[in-house]
C-alpha positions as CSV (number, residue, x, y, z in Angstrom):
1,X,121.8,73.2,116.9
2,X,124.8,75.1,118.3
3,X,127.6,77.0,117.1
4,X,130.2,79.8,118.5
5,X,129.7,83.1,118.4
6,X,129.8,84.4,114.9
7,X,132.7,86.5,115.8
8,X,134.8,83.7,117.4
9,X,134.0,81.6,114.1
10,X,135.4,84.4,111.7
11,X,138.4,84.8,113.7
12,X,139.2,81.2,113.2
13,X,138.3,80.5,109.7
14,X,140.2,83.6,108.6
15,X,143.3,82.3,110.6
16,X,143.4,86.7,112.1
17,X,143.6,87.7,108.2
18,X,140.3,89.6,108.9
19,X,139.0,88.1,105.8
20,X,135.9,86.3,106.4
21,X,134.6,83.1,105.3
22,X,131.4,83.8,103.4
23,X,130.5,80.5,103.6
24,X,130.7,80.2,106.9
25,X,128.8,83.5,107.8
26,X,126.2,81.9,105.3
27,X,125.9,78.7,107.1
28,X,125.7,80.8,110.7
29,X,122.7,82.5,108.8
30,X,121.0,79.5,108.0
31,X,121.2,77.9,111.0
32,X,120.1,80.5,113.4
33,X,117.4,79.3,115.6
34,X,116.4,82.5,117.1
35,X,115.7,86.2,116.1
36,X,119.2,87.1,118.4
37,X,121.1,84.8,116.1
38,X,119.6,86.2,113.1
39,X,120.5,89.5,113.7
40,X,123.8,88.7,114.7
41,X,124.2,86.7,111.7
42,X,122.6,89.5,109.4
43,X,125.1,91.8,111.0
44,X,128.4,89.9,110.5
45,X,127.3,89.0,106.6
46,X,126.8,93.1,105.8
47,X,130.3,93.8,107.5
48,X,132.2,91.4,105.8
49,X,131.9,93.8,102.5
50,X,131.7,90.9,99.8
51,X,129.0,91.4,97.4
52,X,128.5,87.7,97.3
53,X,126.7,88.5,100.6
54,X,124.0,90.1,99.1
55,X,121.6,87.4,97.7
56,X,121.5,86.5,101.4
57,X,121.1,88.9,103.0
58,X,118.2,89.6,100.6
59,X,117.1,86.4,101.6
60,X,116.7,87.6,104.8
61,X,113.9,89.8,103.6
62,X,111.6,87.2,104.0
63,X,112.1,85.3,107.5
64,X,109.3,87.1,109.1
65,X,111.3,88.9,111.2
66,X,111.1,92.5,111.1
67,X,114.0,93.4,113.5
68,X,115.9,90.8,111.3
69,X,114.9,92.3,108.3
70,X,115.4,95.8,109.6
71,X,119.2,95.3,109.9
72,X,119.4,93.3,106.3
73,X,118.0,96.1,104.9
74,X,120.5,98.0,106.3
75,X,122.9,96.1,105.1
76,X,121.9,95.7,101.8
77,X,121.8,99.4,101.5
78,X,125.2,99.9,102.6
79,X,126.4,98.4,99.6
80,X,124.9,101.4,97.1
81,X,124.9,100.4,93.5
82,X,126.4,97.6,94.2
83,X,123.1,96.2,95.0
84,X,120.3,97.0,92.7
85,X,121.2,94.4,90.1
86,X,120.8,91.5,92.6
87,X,117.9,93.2,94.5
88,X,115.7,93.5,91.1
89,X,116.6,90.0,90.2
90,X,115.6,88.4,92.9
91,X,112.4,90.3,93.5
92,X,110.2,88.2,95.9
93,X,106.8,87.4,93.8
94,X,104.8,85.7,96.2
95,X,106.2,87.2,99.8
96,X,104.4,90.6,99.6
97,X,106.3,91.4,102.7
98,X,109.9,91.1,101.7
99,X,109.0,92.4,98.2
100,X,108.1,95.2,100.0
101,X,111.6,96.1,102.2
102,X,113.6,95.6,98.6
103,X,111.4,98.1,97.5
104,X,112.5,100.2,100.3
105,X,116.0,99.1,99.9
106,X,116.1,100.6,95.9
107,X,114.5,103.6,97.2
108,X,117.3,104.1,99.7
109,X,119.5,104.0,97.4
110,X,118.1,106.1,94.8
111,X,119.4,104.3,91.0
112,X,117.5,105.1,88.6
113,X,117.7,101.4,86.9
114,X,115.1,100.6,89.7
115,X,112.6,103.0,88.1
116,X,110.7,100.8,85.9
117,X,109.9,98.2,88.4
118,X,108.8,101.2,90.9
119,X,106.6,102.4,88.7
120,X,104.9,98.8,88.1
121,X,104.9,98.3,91.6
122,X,102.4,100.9,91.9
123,X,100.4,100.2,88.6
124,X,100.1,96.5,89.0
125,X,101.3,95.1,93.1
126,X,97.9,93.8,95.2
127,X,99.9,94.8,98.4
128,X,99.6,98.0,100.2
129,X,102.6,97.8,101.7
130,X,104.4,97.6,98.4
131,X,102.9,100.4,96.7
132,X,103.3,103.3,99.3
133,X,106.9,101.9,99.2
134,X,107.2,102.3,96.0
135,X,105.6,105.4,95.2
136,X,107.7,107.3,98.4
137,X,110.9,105.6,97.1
138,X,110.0,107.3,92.9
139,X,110.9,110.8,94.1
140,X,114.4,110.2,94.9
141,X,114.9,107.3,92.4
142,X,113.7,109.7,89.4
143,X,115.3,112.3,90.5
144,X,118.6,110.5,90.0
145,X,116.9,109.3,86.2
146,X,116.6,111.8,82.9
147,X,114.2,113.4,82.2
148,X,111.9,111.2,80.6
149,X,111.7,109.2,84.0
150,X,111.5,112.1,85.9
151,X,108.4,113.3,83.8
152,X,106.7,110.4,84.2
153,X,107.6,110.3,87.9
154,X,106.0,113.5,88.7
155,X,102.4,112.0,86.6
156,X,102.6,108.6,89.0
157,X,103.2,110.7,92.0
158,X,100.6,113.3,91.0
159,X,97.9,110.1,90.0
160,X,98.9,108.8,93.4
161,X,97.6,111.9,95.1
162,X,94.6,110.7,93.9
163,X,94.1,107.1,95.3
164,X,91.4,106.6,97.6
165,X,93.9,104.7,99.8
166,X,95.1,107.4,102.1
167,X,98.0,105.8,103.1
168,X,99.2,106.0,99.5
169,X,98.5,109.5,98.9
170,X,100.5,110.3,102.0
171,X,103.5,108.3,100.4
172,X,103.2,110.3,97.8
173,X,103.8,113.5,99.2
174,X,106.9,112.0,100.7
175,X,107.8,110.9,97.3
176,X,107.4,114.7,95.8
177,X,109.3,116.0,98.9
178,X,112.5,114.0,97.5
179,X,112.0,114.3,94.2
180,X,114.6,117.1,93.5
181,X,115.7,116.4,89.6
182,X,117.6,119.5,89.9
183,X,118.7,119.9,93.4
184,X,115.2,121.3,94.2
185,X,111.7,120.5,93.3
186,X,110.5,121.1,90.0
187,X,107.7,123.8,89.3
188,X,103.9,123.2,89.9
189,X,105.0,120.7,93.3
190,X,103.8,123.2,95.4
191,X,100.6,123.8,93.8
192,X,99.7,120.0,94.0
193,X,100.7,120.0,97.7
194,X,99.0,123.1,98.6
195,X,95.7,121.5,96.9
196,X,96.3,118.6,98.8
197,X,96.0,120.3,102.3
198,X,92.9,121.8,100.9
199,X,91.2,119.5,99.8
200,X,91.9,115.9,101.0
201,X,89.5,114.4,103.3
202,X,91.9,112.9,105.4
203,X,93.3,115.1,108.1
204,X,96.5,112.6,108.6
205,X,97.3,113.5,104.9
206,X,96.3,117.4,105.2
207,X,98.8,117.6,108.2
208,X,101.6,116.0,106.2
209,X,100.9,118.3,103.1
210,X,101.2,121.4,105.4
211,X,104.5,120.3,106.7
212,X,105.8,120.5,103.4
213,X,104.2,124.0,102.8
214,X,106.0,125.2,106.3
215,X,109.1,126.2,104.9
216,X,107.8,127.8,102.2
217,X,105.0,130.1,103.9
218,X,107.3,131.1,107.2
């Protein structure tokens, strides 16, 4: 199937009122054939500012397309706030893959009303992909909570250290690098770091912990 350009189509639904048709950036979206259409697609839907966009774009998560997904995530980002409440409600339960880019999307944004399904993420998901997102998106999401979140926050990130997958420990370093409650990191972070670079047997891990003890010991 065919269509014009999504551009040209807006133009004329809109009759040059530059307000878009949602429907009809909808409909280009479901009809795209190709990863070019897609993006061009997910592109016009994030510009057209109307929230009603967003359970599509979300949508978008899981067309196993990453470059697709890339720019959806984008856009669903660009719509702060705006967006948590439809991103934890339609939270992708079986596409471990999409589950894991609105993960990345809460973090991005940083509300604390995503906290609670962050930290379940990393208690309870099977994937890998979606528990480094999560625990790297808790620092700046607690950091944004009170302080009951942020306490707990700094015991996940702190367990996570501990995880015999390295990929997770490493996402939780990034996670205590942006979790600044106060506008800076809370005491005792530097100790847990400086262990880290010590003492884990990954070297990928000990490099990133000495990055973070750079600024500090220069």
């Amino acid at each position: 199937m065919s269509f014009p350009p999504v551009s040209q189509s807006v133009s004329q639904s809109d009759g040059g009122t530059g307000s878009p048709d949602l429907e009809l950036l909808v409909q280009h979206l479901e009809q795209a054939t190709d990863p070019g259409q897609m993006v061009r697609a997910v592109e016009a839907l994030g510009s057209c500012g109307q929230v009603g966009a967003l359970p599509h774009l979300i949508k978008a998560f899981g067309f196993n397309r990453p470059g697709v997904a890339d720019r959806a995530l984008a856009a669903v980002v660009a719509f702060g706030q705006q967006a948590v409440e439809p991103l934890l409600s339609a939270i992708d339960g079986y596409d471990y893959g999409a589950r894991a880019y609105s993960v990345r999307a809460l973090a991005r944004i940083g509300d604390p009303r995503a906290f609670e399904f962050l930290v379940e993420a990393i208690q309870t998901d099977f994937a890998p992909s979606v528990k480094r997102a999560a625990v790297r998106g808790l620092g700046p999401v607690a950091s944004a909570g009170d302080a009951h979140q942020q306490a707990r926050a700094l015991d996940v990130l702190t367990q996570s250290l501990q995880d015999p997958d390295w990929g997770l420990r490493y996402a939780a370093l990034c996670g205590l690098a942006e979790f600044q409650p106060q506008g800076s990191p809370p005491a005792g972070i530097r100790e847990l770091v400086a262990r880290v670079w010590e003492e884990d047997p990954d070297s990928l891990v000990r490099v990133k912990a000495l990055g973070l003890l750079q600024p500090e010991v220069s």
